[in-house]
C-alpha positions in Angstrom: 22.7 -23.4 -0.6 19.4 -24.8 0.2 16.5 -23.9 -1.5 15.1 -21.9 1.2 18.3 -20.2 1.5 18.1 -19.0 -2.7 14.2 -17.3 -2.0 15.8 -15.4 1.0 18.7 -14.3 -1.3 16.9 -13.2 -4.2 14.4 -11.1 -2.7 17.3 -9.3 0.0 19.7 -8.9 -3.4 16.9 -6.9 -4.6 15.9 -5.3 -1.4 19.4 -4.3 -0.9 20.0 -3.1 -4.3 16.9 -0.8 -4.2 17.7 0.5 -1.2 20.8 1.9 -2.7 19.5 3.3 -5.5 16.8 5.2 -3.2 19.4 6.7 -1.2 21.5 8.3 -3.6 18.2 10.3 -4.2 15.7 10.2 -0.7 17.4 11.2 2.6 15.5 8.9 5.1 12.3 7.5 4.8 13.5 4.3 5.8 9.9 3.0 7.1 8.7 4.6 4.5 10.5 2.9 1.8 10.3 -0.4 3.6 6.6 -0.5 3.0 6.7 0.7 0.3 8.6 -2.6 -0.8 6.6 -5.2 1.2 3.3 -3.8 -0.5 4.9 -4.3 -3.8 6.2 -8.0 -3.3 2.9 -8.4 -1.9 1.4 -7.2 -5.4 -0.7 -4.8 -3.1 -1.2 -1.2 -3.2 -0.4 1.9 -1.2 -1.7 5.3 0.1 0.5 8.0 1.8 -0.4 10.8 4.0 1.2 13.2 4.8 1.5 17.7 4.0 3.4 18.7 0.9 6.9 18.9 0.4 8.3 15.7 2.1 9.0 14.5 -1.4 6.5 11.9 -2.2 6.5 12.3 -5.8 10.5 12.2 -5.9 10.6 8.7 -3.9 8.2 6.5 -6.2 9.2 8.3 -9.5 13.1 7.4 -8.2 11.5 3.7 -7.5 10.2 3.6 -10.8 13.3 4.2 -12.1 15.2 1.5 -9.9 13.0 -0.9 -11.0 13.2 -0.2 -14.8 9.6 0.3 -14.5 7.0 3.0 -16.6 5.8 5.3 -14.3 3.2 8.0 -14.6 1.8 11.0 -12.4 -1.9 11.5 -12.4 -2.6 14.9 -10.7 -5.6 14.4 -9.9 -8.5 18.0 -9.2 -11.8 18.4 -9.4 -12.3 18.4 -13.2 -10.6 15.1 -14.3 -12.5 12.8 -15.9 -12.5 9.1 -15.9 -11.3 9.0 -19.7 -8.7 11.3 -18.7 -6.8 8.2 -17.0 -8.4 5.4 -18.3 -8.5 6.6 -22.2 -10.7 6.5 -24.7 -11.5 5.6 -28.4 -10.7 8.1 -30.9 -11.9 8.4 -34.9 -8.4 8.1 -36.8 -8.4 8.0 -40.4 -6.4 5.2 -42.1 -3.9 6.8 -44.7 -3.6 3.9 -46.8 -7.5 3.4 -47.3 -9.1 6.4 -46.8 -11.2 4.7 -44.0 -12.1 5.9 -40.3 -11.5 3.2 -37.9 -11.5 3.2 -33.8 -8.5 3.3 -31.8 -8.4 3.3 -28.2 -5.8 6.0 -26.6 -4.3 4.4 -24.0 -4.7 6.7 -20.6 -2.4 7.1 -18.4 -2.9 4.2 -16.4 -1.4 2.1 -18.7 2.1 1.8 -16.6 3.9 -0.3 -14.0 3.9 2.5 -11.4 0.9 5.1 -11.2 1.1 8.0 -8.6 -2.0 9.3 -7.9 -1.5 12.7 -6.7 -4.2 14.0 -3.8 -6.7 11.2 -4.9 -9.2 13.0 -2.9 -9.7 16.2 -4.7 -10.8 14.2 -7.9 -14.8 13.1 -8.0 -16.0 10.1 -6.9 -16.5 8.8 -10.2 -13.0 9.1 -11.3 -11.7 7.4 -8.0 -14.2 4.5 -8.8 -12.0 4.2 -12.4 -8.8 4.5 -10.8 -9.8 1.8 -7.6 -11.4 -0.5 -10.4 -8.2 -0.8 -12.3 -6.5 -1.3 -9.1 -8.5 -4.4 -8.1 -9.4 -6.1 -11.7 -6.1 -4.9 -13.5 -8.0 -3.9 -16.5 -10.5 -0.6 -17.7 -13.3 -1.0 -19.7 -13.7 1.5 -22.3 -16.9 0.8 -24.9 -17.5 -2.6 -23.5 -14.2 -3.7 -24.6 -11.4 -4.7 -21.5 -8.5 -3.7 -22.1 -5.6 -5.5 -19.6 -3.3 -2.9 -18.1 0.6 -3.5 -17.4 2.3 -6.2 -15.3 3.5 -5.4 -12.3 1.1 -2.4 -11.7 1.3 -0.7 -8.2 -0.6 2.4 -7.6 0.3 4.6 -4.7 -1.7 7.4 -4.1 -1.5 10.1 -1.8 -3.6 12.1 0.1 -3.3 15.8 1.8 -4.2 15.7 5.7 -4.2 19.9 5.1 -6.7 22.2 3.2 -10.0 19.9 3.4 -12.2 22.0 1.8 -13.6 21.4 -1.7 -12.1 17.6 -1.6 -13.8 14.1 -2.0 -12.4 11.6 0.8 -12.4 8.5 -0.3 -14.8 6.2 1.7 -13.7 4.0 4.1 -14.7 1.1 2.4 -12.9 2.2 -0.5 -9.8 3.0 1.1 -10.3 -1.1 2.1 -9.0 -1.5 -1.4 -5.5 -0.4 -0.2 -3.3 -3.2 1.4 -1.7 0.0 3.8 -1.9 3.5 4.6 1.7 5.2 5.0 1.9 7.9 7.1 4.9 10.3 5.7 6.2 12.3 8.2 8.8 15.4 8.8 12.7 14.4 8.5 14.2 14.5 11.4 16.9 17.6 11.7 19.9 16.0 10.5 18.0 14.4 7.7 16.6 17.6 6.3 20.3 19.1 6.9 21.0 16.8 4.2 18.1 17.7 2.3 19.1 21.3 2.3 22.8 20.4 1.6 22.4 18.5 -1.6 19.1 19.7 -2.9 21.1 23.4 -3.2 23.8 22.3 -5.3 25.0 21.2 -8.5 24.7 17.4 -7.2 22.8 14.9 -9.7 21.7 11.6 -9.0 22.6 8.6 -11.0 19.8 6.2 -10.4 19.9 2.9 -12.6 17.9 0.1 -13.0 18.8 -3.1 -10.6 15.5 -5.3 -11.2 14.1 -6.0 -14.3 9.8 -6.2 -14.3 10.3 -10.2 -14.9 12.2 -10.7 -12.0 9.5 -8.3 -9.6 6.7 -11.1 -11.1 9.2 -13.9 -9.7 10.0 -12.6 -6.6 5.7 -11.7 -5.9 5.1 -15.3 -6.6 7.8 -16.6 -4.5 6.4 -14.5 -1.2 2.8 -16.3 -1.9 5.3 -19.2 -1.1 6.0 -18.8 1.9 5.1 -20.9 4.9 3.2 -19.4 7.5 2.2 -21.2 10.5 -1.2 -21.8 12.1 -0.2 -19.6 16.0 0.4 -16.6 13.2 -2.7 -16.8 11.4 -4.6 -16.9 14.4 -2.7 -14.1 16.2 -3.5 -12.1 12.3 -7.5 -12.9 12.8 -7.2 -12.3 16.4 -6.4 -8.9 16.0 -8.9 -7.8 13.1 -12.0 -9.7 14.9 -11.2 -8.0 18.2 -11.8 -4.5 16.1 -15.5 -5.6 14.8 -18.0 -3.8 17.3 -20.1 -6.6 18.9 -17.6 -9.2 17.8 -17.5 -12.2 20.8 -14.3 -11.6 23.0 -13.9 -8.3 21.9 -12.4 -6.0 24.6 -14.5 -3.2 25.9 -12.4 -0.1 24.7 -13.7 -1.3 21.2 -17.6 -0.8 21.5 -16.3 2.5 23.3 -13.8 4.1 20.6 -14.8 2.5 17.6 -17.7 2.6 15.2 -16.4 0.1 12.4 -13.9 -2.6 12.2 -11.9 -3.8 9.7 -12.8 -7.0 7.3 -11.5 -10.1 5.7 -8.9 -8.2 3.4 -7.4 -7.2 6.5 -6.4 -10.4 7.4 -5.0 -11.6 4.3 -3.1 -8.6 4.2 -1.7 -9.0 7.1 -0.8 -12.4 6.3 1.0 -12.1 2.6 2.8 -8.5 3.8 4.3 -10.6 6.8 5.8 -13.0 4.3 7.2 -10.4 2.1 8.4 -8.9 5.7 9.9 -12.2 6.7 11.6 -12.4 3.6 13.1 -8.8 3.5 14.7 -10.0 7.2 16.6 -12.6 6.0 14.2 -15.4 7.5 12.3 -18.0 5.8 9.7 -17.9 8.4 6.6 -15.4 9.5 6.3 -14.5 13.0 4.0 -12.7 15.5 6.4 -9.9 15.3 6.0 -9.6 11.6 2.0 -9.5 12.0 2.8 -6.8 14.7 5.3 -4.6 12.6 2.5 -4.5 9.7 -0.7 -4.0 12.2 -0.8 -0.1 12.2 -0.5 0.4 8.2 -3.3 -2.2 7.2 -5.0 -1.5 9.9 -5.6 2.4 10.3 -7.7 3.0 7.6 -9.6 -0.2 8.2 -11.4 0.7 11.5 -13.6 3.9 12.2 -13.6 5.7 15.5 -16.5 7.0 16.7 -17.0 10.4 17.8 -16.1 9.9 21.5 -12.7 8.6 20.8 -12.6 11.5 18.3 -13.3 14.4 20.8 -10.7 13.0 23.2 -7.9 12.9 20.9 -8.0 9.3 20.3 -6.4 7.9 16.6 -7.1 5.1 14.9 -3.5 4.3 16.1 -3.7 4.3 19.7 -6.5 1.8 19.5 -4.5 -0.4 17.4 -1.5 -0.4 19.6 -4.3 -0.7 22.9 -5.0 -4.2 20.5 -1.4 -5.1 20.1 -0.9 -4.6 24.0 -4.2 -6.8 24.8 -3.3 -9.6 22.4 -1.3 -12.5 24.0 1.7 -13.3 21.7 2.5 -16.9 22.8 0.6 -19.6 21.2 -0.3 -21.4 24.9 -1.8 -18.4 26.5 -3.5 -17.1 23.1 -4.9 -20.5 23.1 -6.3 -20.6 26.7 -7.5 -17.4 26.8 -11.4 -17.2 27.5 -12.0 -13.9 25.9 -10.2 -15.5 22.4 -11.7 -18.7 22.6 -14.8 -16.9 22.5 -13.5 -15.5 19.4 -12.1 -18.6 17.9 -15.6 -20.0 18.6 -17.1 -17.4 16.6 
């Protein structure tokens, strides 16, 4: 087997076996989950929308469990504190001196898998803690840094329903997630099963099919990946056209949108392909890769304005307007006037 041939194996063993252990326990989801898995081989971090009871909280605690990973749930309301995940020093006596000494309580960030539940009824000031960890790894508490866990993947979710008294997070904090998942209602014959299994005796036996050592190897190995240069300029083709008086941009963008997305897009785009790639059995990234992953690194990127707003129009529909005005083939993207403009740029 060539060595090209072993990456592809290892990361589709795991996959696979993930996937299995999921479905004993989540009826569904399947897009869902797959995302899911790309942002964590991508060593990225998720948030998912959607109303309550589609069982969020049930699929990444059953992940955390598949993965042998420590997981916590931060519920997060309008009184919680930074310390209250990050943790704090307490004054503990030492019973073999007689002395008080510091000791930092470990919050409950301090685990492989953190669900942050309705990030945006918590205060802006706890968000801040919760999206500093995410992008340095590591709280500060008393000016001393204290690492957190390896892997650490933070999904947290928001609640599209019941607006009032909530803090949304900003869009340029939202940047710090590599996609937003949009959970939506089971089909019928999915929540059937739902119904059928969640009203009975049935238990789940969920074990553990990849160790945290193994998730570290297969992250690095994506990074690995080849990717050609046609892909990465289809990936920046895309995320400049959505930048409001970006040269080449089409016109529907100065009409719908009032922000467009930034660098992180990009290299997003590019690392979650790979992963993608990977996860298909190919040792290669394509366009269609970059096109699968557009929508969820891309919809919480760009702003509309309020036009687009009163007539309906979604971040969404002006992504796949983008996908349909983007020339796939590396000739015609290539001679295209409006993208040389772009390239030029």
């Amino acid at each position: 087997m060539s060595e090209d041939n072993s990456v592809i194996e290892r990361l589709a063993t795991a996959v696979d076996g993930i996937r299995n252990q999921l479905k004993q326990v989540i009826v569904g989801q399947d897009e869902v989950v797959d995302q899911l898995l790309i942002s964590l081989f991508s060593r990225g971090h998720c948030m998912l929308e959607g109303v309550p009871g589609l069982a969020k909280t049930l699929l990444i605690s059953t992940l955390s469990r598949a993965l042998s990973l420590s997981f916590s749930r931060i519920q997060f309301t309008p009184d919680l504190m930074p310390a209250d995940i990050t943790g704090t020093d307490i004054i503990e006596e030492n019973r073999s001196t007689g002395q008080r000494e510091m000791r930092f309580l470990e919050g409950p960030l301090f685990s492989n898998i953190i669900l942050a539940d309705e990030i945006n009824r918590t205060p802006p000031k706890t968000q801040a803690a919760l999206l500093e960890a995410m992008q340095e790894r590591q709280v500060t508490v008393g000016r001393v840094r204290h690492q957190l866990a390896d892997p650490f993947f933070v999904l947290a979710t928001q609640n599209p329903i019941e607006q009032e008294g909530t803090y949304p997070l900003p869009e340029a904090q939202q940047d710090r997630f590599m996609f937003k998942v949009l959970v939506t209602y089971p089909s019928f014959d999915e929540e059937f099963e739902v119904a059928r299994r969640t009203t009975t005796t049935q238990t789940d036996n969920v074990s553990a099919v990849v160790a945290p050592e193994e998730i570290l190897a297969l992250q690095n190995l994506v990074r690995e990946v080849p990717v050609s240069d046609h892909v990465i300029r289809y990936a920046l083709s895309l995320v400049r056209q959505t930048r409001v008086g970006e040269k080449g941009a089409p016109d529907f963008v100065a009409d719908q949108l009032a922000w467009g997305a930034g660098p992180r897009a990009v290299q997003f785009l590019v690392v979650g392909a790979k992963a993608r790639a990977l996860m298909q059995h190919r040792s290669h990234v394509s366009v269609e890769d970059i096109q699968a992953l557009a929508k969820p690194v891309l919809r919480h990127r760009i702003v509309v304005n309020f036009a687009a707003e009163s007539d309906g129009i979604s971040s969404d529909d002006i992504i796949e307007q983008l996908l349909q005005a983007t020339p796939t083939q590396e000739d015609e993207l290539a001679n295209d006037s409006r993208f040389q403009a772009i390239f030029a740029s």
